[in-house]
C-alpha positions as CSV (number, residue, x, y, z in Angstrom):
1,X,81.0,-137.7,71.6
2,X,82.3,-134.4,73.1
3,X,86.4,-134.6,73.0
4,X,87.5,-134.5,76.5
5,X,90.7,-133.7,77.6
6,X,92.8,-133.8,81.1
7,X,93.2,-130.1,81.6
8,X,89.7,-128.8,80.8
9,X,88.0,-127.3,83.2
10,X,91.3,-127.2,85.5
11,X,93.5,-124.1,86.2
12,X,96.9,-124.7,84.9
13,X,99.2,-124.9,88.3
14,X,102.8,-126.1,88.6
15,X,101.6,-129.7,88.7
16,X,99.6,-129.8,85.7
17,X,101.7,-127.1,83.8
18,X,104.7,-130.0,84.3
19,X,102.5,-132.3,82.1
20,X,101.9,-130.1,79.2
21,X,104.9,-130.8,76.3
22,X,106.0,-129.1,73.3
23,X,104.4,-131.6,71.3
24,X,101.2,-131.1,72.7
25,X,101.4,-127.3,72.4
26,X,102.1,-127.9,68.7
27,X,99.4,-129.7,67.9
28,X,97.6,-126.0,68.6
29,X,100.0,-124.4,66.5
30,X,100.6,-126.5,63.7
31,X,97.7,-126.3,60.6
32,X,96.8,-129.7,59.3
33,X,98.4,-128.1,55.8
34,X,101.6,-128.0,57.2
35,X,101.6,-132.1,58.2
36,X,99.6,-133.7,55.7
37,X,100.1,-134.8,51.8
38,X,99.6,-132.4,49.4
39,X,100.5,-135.1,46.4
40,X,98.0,-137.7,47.2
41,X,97.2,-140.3,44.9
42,X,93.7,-140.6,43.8
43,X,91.3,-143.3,41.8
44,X,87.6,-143.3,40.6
45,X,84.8,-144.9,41.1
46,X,84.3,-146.7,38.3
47,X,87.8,-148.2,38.3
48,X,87.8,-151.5,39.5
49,X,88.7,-153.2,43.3
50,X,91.8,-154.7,41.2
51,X,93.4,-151.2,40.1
52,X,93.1,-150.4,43.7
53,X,95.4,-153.7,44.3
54,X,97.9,-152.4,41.2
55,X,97.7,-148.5,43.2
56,X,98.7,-150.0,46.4
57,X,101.4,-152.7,45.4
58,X,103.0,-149.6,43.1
59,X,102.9,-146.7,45.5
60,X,103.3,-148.7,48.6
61,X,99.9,-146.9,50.3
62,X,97.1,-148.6,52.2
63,X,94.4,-145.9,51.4
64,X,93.6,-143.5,48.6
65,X,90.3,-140.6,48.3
66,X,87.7,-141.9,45.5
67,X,87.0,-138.7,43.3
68,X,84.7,-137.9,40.5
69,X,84.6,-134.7,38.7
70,X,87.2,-133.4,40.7
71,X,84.3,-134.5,44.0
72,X,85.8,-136.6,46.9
73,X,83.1,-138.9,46.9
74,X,84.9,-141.4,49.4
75,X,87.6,-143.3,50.6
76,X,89.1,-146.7,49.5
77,X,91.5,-148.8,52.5
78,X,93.1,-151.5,52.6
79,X,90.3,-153.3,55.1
80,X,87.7,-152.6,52.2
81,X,90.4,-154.1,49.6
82,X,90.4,-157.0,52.1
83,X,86.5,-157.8,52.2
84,X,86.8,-157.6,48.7
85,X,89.5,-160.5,48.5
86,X,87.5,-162.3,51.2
87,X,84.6,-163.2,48.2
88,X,87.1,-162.7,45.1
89,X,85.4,-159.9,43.7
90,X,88.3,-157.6,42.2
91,X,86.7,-157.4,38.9
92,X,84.0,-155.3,40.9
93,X,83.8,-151.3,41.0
94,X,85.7,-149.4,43.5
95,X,82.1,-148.0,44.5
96,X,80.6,-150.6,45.7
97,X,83.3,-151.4,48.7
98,X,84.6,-147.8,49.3
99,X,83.3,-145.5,52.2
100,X,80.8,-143.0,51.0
101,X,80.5,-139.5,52.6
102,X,84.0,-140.1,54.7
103,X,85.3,-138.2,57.6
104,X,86.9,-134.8,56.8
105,X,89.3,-132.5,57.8
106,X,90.2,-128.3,56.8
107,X,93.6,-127.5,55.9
108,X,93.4,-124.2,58.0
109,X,92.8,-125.8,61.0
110,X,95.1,-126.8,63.8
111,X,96.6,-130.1,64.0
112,X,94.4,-130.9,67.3
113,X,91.6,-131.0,65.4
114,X,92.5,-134.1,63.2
115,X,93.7,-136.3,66.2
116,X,90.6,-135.6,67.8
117,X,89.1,-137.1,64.7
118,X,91.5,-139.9,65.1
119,X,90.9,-140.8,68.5
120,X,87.1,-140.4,68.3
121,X,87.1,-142.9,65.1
122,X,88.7,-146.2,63.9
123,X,89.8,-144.1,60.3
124,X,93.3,-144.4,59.5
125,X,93.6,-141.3,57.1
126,X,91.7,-138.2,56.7
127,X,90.8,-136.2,53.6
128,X,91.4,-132.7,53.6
129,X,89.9,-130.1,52.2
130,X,90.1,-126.3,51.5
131,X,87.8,-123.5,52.5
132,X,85.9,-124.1,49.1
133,X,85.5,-128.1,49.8
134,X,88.0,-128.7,47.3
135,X,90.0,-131.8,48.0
136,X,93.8,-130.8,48.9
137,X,95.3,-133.3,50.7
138,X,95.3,-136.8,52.5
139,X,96.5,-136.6,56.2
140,X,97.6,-140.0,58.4
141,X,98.4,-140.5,61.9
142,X,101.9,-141.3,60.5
143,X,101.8,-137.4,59.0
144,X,101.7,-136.2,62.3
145,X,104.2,-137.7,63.9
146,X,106.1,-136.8,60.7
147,X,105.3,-133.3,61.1
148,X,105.9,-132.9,64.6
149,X,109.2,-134.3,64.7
150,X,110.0,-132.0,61.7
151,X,108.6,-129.0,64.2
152,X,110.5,-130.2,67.3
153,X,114.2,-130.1,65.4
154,X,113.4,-126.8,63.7
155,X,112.7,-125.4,67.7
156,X,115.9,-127.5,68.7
157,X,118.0,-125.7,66.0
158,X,116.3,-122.0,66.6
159,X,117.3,-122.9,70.2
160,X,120.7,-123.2,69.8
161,X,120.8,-120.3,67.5
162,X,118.9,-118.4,70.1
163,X,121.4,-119.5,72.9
164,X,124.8,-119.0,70.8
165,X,123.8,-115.3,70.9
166,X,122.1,-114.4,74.1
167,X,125.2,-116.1,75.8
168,X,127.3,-114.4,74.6
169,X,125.5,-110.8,75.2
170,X,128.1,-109.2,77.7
171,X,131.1,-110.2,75.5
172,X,131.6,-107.1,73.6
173,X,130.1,-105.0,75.9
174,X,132.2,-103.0,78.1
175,X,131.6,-101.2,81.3
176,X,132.4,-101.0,84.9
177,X,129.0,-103.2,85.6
178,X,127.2,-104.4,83.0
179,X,123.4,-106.4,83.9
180,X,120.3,-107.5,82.1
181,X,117.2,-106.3,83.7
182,X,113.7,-108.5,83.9
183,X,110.2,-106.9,84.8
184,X,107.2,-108.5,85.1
185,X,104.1,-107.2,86.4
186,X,101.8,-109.9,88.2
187,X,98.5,-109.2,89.1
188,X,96.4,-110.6,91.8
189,X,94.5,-114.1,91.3
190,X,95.6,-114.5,88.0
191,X,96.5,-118.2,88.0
192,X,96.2,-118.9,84.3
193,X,99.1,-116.9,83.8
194,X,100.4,-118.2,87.1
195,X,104.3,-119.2,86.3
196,X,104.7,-117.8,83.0
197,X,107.1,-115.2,84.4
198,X,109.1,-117.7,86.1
199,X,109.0,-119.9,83.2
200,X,110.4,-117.3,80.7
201,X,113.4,-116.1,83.5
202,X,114.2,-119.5,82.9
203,X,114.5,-120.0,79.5
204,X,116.0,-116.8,79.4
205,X,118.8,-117.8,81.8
206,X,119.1,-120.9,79.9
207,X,119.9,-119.1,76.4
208,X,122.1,-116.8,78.6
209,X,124.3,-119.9,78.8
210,X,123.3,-120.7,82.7
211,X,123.6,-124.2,83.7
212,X,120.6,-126.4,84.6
213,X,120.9,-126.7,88.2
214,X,121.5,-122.9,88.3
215,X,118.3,-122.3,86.0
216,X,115.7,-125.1,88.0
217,X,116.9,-123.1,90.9
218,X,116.2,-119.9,89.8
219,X,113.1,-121.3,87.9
220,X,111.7,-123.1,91.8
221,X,112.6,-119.8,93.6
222,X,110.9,-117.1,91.4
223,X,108.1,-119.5,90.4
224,X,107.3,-119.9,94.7
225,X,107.6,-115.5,94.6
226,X,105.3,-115.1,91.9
227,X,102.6,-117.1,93.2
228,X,102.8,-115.8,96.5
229,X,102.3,-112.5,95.0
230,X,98.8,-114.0,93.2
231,X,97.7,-115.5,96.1
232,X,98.4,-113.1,98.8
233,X,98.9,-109.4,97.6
234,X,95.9,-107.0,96.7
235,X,96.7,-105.4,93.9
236,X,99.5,-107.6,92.8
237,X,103.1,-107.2,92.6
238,X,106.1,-106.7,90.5
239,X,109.2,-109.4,89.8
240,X,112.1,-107.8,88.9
241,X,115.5,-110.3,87.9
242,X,118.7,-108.6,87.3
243,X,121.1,-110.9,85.4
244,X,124.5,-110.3,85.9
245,X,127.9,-112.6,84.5
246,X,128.4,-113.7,88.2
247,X,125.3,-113.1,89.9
248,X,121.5,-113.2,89.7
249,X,119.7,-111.0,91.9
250,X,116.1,-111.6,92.3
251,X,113.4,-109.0,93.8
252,X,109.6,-109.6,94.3
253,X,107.1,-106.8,95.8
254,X,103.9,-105.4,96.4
255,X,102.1,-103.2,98.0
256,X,99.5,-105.7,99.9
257,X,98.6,-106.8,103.4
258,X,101.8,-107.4,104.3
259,X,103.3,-110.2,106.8
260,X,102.2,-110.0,110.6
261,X,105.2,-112.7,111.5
262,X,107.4,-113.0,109.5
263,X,109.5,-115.6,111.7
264,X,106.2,-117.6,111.8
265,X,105.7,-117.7,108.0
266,X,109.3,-119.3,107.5
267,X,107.7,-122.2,109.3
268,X,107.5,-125.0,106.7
269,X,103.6,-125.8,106.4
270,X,102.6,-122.5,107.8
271,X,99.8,-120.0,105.2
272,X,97.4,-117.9,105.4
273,X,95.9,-118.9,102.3
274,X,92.1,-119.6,102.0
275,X,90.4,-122.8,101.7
276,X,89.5,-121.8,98.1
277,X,93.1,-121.4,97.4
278,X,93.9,-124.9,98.7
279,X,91.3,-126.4,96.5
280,X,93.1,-124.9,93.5
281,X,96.3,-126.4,94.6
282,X,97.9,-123.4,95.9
283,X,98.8,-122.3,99.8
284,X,100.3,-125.2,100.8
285,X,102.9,-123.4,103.0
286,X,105.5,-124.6,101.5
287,X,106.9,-121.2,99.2
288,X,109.2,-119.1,101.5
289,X,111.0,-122.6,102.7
290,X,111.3,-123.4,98.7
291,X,112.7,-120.2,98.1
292,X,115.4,-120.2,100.8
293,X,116.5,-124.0,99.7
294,X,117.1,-123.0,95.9
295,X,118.7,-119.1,96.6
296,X,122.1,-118.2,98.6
297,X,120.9,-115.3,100.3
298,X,117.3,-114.4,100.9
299,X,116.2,-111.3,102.9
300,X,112.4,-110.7,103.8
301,X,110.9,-107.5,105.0
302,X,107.0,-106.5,105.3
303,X,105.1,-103.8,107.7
304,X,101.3,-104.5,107.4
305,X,99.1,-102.6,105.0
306,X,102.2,-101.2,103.4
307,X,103.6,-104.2,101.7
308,X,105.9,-106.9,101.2
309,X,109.8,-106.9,99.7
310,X,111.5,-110.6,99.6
311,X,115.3,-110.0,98.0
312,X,116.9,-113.1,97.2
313,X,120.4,-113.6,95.4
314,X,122.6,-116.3,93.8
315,X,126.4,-116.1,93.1
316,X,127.9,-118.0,90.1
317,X,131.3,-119.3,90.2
318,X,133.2,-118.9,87.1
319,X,132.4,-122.0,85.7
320,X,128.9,-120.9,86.2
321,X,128.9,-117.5,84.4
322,X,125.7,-116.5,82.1
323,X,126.3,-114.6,79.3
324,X,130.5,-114.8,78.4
325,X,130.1,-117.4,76.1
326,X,127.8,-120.3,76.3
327,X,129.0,-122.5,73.6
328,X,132.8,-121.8,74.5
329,X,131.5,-123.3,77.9
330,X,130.3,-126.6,76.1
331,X,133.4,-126.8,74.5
332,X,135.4,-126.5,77.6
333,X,133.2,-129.2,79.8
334,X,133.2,-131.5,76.4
C-alpha cells in the first residue's frame, strides 16, 4: 500500500508549516546507518530454537538475522520463539520457525524510509543492508527514537553555540551606528517557499539574543509582508531587515499593481486576492491588520502600476537589546 502522508499533495502554508517538527524533518536527513546497530548479534540456521532461548536470555534481545555463508536468510523473534514453546519444540532447527526472505532496509537511505516500513508492517526490526546486499546492521523502532533524540541535543548544543556568538556580534565592534542587514528576494506565487524568509529572520533574531515575544513578532509581521508580496505583486518583491542593538527596522517592496485604497485595505477582512488564492489558504484579509498589531510603527505607501513600499519598525528597550550579549542576558534574568 502506497505510504501516504498529511502534507502530500498540499502546499506548505503557515498552518501546515506549524505542524512540521524537527523530528520529522530528521527523519529526511538522517541515513538509516546513522540509527541502527552496526554490532548485531547473529545465529544460523541449523542452530537450534533453544540456542535462540540461551541468545536472548544472554544478550537481552527479542530478535536476531538468521545467516548462512555470510547470506541473511531470515529473521528469528521472539513471537516465533513463542510458537515454538507453545508445542515444546526447542530441540527443533532455527529454520523451520524463522521468517524467510524478511523485510529489508539500505543503510544509505533516509530514516523515513524504515518507518514507513514500520508502519506499513507488524515487523519489529529491520535488517539492513549495504549497496552490495551485504548484511550491515539490524535497525528497531527503539533505534530511532534513539537516534533522533541523539540528533535533537546535538541541534540543541550547535544552537547555543550558534547563539553565544551571533549575540554577541556588535560587542567588539565599534562605530557611530553599527547594523546587520537581511535581503531576501521573493518572487511571485512561489508558496513552497512561502515563509522561509520570515522563518530564517527569526531564528536569526533569536541567535542575535532577541527575546521570544520580540522574535514571534517580528516572525508574524514579516511572515504577513512576504506573502502579500507572493500573492499580490507581479514580479515579486524584495524583504529587506536591518537589525540594529535597539531597533529592527523592517522594509518590504515591489514594483506591482500597487494599492488603489490604501485606507480600505487596512480594513480587517478586506483582499483582493483571487478565489484560487483562497482555496490555497491565502487572502484572507487579514495581513496589513497582523502587521500593524505585532510592529510599533508601520508606514504604507503605493501609487498604482508603480508599486508598493510598507516600512515597519520596532524599538527594543534595553532589556531587549539583540546582539550585546545574549548569554550575559540569561544570566541577568536567571
Amino acid at each position: 500500500m502506497e505510504e501516504t502522508s498529511p502534507h502530500k499533495g498540499r502546499l506548505i502554508n503557515d498552518e501546515v508549516a506549524e505542524t512540521i517538527t524537527r523530528a520529522e524533518e530528521l527523519a529526511y536527513e538522517l541515513k538509516i546507518s546513522e540509527v541502527m546497530t552496526s554490532n548485531m548479534h547473529k545465529i544460523s540456521p541449523d542452530q537450534t530454537m533453544q540456542d535462540v532461548v540461551d541468545l536472548f536470555r544472554q544478550a537481552r534481545i527479542s530478535g536476531a538475522p538468521v545467516v548462512l555463508n555470510n547470506q541473511l536468510v531470515g529473521i528469528i523473534s521472539m513471537e516465533d520463539l513463542i510458537r515454538c514453546l507453545v508445542t515444546s519444540d526447542l530441540a527443533a532447527n532455527i529454520s523451520k520457525y524463522m521468517t524467510p526472505s524478511p523485510l529489508t532496509v539500505k543503510a544509505g537511505d533516509p530514516v523515513i524510509e524504515a518507518l514507513k516500513v514500520f508502519v506499513n508492517s507488524q515487523v519489529g526490526r529491520l535488517p539492513v543492508l549495504d549497496e552490495n546486499e551485504h548484511l550491515v546492521g539490524i535497525l528497531t523502532k527503539g533505534d530511532i527514537t534513539r537516534g533522533l533524540l541523539r540528533a535533537l541535543q546535538h541541534d540543541y548544543q550547535a544552537e547555543e553555540v550558534r547563539r553565544y556568538r551571533a549575540s554577541h556580534l556588535f560587542e567588539d565592534i565599534i562605530s557611530d551606528r553599527t547594523s546587520l542587514i537581511l535581503r531576501y528576494t521573493i518572487r511571485h506565487r512561489d508558496f513552497n517557499h512561502g515563509g522561509e524568509a520570515s522563518g530564517n529572520i527569526k531564528r536569526a533574531l533569536l541567535r542575535l539574543g532577541a527575546s521570544p515575544q520580540i522574535a514571534r513578532r517580528c516572525g508574524i509581521a514579516i511572515y504577513e509582508a512576504e506573502m502579500n508580496l507572493i500573492i499580490h505583486t507581479t514580479n515579486g518583491g524584495v524583504l529587506r531587515v536591518e537589525i540594529e542593538p535597539h531597533r529592527i527596522s523592517i522594509d518590504a517592496y515591489d514594483d506591482g499593481p500597487g494599492i488603489k485604497d490604501i485606507e480600505l485595505a487596512m480594513k480587517p477582512g478586506y483582499s483582493t486576492a483571487s478565489e484560487e488564492i483562497r482555496e490555497l489558504g491565502f487572502g484572507a484579509g487579514m495581513g496589513l491588520v497582523n502587521i500593524a498589531r505585532c510592529v510599533d510603527s508601520m508606514v504604507l505607501e503605493s501609487s498604482l502600476d508603480k508599486g508598493t513600499r510598507l516600512r515597519m519598525k520596532l524599538f527594543l528597550d534595553k532589556a531587549e537589546t539583540v546582539g550585546e550579549g545574549y548569554a550575559s542576558k540569561q544570566g541577568d534574568a536567571a
